[in-house]
C-alpha positions as CSV (number, residue, x, y, z in Angstrom):
1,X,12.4,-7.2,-3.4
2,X,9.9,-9.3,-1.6
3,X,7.6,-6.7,-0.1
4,X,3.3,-7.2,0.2
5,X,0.7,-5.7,-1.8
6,X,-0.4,-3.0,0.5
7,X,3.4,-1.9,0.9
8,X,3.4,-1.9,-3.2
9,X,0.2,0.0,-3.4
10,X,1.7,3.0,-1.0
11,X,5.1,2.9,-3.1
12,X,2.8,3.6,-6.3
13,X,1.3,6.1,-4.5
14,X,3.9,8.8,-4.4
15,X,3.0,12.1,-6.0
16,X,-0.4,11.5,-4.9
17,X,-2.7,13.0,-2.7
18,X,-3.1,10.5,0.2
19,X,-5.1,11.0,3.7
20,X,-3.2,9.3,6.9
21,X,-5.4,8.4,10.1
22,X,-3.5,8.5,12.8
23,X,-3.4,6.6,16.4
24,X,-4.0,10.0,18.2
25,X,-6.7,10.9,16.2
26,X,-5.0,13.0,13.7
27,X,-6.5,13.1,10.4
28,X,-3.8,14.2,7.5
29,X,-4.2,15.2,4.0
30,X,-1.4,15.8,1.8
31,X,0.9,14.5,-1.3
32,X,2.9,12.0,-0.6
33,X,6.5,12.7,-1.0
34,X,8.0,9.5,-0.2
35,X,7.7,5.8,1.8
36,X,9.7,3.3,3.4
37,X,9.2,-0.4,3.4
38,X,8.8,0.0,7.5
39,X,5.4,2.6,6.1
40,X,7.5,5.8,7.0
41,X,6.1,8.5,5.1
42,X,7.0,12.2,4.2
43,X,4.0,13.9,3.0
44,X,3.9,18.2,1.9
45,X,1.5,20.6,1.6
46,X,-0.3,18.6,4.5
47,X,-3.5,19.4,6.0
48,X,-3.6,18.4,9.7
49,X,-7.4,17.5,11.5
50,X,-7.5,17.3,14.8
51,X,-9.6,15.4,17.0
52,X,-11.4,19.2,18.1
53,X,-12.2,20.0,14.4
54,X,-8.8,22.5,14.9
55,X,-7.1,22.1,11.5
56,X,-3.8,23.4,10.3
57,X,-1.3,23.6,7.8
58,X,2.3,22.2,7.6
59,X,4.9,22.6,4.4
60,X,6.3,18.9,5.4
61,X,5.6,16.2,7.9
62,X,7.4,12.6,8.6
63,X,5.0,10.2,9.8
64,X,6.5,7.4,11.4
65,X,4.9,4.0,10.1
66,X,4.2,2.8,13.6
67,X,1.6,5.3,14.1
68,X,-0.8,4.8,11.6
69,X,-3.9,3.6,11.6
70,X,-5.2,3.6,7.9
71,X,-4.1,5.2,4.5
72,X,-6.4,6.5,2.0
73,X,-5.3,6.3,-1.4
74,X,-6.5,7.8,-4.4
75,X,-9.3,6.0,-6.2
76,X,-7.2,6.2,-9.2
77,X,-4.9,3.7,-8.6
78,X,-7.2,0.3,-8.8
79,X,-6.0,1.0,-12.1
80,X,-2.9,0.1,-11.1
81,X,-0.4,-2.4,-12.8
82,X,-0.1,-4.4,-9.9
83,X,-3.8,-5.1,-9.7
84,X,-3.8,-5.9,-13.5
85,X,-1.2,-8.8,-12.3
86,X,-3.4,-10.1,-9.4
87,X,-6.5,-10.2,-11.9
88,X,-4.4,-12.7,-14.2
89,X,-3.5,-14.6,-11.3
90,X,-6.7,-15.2,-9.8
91,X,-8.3,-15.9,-13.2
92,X,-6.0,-18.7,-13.5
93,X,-7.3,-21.9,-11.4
94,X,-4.6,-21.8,-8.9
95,X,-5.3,-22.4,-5.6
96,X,-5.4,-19.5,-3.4
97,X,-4.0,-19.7,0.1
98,X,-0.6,-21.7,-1.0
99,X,1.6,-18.5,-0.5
100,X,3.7,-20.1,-3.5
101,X,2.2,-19.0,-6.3
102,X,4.3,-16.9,-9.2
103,X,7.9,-18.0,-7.1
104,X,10.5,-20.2,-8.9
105,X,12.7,-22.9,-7.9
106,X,10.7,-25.7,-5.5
107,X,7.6,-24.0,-4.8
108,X,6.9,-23.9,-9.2
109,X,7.8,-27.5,-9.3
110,X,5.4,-28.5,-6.7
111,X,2.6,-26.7,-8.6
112,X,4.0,-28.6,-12.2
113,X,4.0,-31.7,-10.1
114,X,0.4,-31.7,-9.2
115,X,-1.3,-30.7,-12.3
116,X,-2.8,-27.4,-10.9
117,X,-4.1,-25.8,-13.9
């Protein structure tokens, strides 16, 4: 599955408490129960802010992935094995900005070819 590191970073994220900004000005706070590669999410037990400091309560709620702004993520999970990965690749020489990097076939030849160490 070819997906980016922020769309990784929410997957690992479920079961977490998460807050969602949203593009009305909705602030919520709740576990997340599950995401989709388009940044769908359900969340439950959610806490919902609203621009006029009116909060509330909802059991479940379905974000849709075009309406939000930003995602905080528990502080917990720059911990994460994914970010392990990315430490070992940047401490490598390779690089950065080639888009290529970790791939097989011609793109890991190129990289053999040129001596990149």
């Amino acid at each position: 599955k070819n997906v980016g590191i922020p769309l990784k970073l929410i997957h690992q994220a479920e079961k977490h408490q998460i807050s969602v900004k949203l593009k009305d000005g909705k602030l919520l706070i709740g576990e997340l129960m599950n995401s989709e590669d388009n940044w769908n999410l359900c969340l439950k037990k959610v806490i919902i802010k609203e621009k006029e400091n009116k909060s509330s309560k909802s059991m479940l709620y379905f974000v849709r992935g075009n309406q939000i702004t930003f995602i905080i993520i528990p502080e917990i999970l720059k911990y994460s094995p994914l970010f392990y990965e990315l430490r070992l690749k940047m401490t490598k020489n390779i690089p950065s900005g080639l888009g290529i990097v970790g791939r097989s076939g011609a793109a890991n030849s190129i990289i053999k070819s040129t001596q990149w160490k």
